[in-house]
Residue frames as a rotation matrix with the C-alpha (Angstrom) as fourth column:
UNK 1
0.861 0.433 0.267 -35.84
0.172 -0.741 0.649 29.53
0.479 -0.513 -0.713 120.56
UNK 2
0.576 -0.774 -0.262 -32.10
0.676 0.270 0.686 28.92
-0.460 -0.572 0.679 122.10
UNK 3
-0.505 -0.668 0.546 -30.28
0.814 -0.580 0.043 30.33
0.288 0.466 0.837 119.14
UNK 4
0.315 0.426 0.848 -32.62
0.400 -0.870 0.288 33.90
0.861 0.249 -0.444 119.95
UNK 5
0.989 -0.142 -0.035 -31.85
0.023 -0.087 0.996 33.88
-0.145 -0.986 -0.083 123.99
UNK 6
0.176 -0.972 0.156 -27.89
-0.011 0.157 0.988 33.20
-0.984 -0.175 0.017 123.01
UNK 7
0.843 -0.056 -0.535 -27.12
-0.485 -0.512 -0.709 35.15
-0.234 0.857 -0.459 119.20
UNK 8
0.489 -0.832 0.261 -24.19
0.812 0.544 0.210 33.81
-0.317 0.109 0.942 117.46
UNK 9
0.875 -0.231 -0.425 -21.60
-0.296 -0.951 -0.092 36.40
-0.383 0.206 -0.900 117.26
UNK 10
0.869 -0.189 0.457 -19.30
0.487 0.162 -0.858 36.36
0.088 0.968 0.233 114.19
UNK 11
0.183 -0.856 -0.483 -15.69
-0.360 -0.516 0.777 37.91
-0.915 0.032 -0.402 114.72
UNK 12
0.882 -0.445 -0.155 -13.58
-0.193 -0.043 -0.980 38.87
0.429 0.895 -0.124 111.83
UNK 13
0.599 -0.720 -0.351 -9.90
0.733 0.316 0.603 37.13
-0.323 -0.618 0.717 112.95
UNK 14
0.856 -0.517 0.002 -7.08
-0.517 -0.856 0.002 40.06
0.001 -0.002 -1.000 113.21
UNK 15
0.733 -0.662 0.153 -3.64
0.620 0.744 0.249 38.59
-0.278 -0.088 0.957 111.97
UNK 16
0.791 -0.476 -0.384 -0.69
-0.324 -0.859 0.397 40.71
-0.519 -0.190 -0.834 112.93
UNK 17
0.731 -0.626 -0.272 2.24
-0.008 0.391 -0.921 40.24
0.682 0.675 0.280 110.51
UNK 18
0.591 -0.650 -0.477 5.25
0.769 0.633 0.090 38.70
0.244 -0.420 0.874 112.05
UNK 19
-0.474 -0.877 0.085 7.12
0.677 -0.424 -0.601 41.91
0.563 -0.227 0.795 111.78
UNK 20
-0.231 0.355 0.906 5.00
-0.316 -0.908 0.275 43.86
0.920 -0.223 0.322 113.65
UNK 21
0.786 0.457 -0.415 4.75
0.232 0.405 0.885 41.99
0.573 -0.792 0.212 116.97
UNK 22
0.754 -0.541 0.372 6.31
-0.566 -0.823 -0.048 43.74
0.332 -0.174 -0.927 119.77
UNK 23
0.819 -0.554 0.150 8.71
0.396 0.735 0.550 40.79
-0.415 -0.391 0.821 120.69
UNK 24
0.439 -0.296 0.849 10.32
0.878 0.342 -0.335 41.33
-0.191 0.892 0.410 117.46
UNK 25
-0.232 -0.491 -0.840 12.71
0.267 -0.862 0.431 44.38
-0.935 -0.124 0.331 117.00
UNK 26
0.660 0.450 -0.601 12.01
-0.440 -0.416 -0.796 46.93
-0.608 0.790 -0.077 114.22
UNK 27
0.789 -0.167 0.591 12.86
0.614 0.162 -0.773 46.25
0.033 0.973 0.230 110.78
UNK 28
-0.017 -0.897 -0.442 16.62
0.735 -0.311 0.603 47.39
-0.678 -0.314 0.665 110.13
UNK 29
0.690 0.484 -0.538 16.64
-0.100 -0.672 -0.733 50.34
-0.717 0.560 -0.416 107.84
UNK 30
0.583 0.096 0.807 17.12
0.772 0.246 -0.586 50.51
-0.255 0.965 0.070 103.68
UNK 31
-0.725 -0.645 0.239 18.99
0.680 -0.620 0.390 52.81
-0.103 0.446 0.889 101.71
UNK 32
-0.173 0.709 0.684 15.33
0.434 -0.568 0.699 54.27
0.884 0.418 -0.209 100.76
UNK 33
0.831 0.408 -0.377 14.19
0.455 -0.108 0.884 54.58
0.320 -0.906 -0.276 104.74
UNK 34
0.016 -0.955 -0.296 17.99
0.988 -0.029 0.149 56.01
-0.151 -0.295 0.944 105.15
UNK 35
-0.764 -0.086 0.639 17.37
0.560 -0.580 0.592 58.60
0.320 0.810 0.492 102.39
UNK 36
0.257 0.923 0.287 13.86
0.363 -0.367 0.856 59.72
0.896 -0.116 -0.429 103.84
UNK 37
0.411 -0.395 -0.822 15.78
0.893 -0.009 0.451 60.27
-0.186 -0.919 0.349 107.34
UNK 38
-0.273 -0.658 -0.702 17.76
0.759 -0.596 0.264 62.34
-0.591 -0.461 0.662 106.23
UNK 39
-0.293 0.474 0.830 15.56
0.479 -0.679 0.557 64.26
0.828 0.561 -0.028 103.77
UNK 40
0.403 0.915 0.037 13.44
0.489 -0.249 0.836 64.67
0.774 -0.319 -0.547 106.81
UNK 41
0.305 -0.772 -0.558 16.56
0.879 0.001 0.478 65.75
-0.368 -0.636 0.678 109.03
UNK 42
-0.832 -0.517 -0.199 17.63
0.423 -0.825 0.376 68.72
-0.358 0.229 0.905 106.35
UNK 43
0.120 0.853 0.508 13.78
0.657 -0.452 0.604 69.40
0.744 0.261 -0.615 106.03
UNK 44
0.824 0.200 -0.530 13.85
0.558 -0.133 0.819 70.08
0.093 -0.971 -0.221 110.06
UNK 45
-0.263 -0.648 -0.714 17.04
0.779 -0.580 0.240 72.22
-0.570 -0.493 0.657 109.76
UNK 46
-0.889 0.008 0.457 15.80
0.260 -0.814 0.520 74.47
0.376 0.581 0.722 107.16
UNK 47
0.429 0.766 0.478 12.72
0.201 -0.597 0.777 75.23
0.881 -0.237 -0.410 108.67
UNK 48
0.296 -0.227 -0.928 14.50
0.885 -0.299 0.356 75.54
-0.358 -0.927 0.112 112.29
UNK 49
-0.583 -0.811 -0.059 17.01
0.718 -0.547 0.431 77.90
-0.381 0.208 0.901 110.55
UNK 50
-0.257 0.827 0.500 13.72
0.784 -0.124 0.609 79.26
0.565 0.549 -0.616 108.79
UNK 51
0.806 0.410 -0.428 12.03
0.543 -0.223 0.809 80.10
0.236 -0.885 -0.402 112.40
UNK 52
0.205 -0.634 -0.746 15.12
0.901 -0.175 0.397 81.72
-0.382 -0.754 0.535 113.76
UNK 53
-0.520 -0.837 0.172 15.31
0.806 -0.414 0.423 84.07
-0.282 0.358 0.890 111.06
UNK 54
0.061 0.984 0.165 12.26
0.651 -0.165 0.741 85.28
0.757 0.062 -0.651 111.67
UNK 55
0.714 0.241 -0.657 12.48
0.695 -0.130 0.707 85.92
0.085 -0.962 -0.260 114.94
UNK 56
-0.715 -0.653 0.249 15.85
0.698 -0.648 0.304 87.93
-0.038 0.391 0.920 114.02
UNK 57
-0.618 0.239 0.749 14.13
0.599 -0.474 0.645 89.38
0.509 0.847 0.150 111.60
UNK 58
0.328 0.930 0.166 11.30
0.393 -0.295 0.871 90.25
0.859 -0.221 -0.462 113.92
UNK 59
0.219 -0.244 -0.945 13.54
0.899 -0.327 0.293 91.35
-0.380 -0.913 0.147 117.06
UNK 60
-0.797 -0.528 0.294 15.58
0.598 -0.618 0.511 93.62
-0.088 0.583 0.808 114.62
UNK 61
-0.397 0.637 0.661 12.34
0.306 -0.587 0.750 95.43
0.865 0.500 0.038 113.05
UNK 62
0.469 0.881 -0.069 11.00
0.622 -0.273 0.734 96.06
0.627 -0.387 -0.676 117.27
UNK 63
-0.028 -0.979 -0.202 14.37
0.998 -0.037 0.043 97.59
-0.049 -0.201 0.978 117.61
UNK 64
-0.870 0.158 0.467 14.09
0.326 -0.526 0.785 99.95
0.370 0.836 0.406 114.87
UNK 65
0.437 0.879 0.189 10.36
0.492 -0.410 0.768 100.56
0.753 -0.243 -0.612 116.01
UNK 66
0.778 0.350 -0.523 11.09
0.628 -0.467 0.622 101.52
-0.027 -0.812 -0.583 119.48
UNK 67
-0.367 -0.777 -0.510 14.73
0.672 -0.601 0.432 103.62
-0.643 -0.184 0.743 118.69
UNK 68
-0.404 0.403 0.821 12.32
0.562 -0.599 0.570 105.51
0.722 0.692 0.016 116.04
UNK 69
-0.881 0.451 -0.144 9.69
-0.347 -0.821 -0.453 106.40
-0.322 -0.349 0.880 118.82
UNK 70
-0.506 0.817 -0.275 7.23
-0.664 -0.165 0.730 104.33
0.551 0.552 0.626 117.81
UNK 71
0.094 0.364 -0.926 6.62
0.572 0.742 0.350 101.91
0.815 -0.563 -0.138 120.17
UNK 72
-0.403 -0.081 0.911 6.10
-0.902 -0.135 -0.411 103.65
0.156 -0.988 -0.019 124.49
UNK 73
-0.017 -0.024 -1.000 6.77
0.289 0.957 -0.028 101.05
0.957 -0.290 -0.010 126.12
């Protein structure tokens, strides 16, 4: 009747790998983790450069609109 009044509860043990404890400073970076930087670095300028030329693209064309007469502003 004890063990029902007081349940035995089972944990599954969590073991954090050595490099991942926050004592420990990251992991220095690889040629491969280098390479992905800086893909991801001339990903982010070509879309920035992307986004800007839009916006050009899109100031330029409400230019044009309103020196036509098409836009009363």
């Amino acid at each position: 009747m004890a063990h029902a009044r007081h349940p035995t509860v089972r944990v599954r043990a969590v073991v954090i790998p050595h490099a991942a404890r926050r004592s420990d400073p990251p992991p220095k970076a690889n040629q491969s983790t280098q390479h992905m930087a800086a893909v991801t670095q001339e990903e982010a300028d070509a879309y920035r450069i992307l986004l800007e030329s839009e916006r050009r693209l899109k100031v330029e064309r409400e230019f044009e609109a309103l020196s036509d007469g098409w836009i009363d502003d």
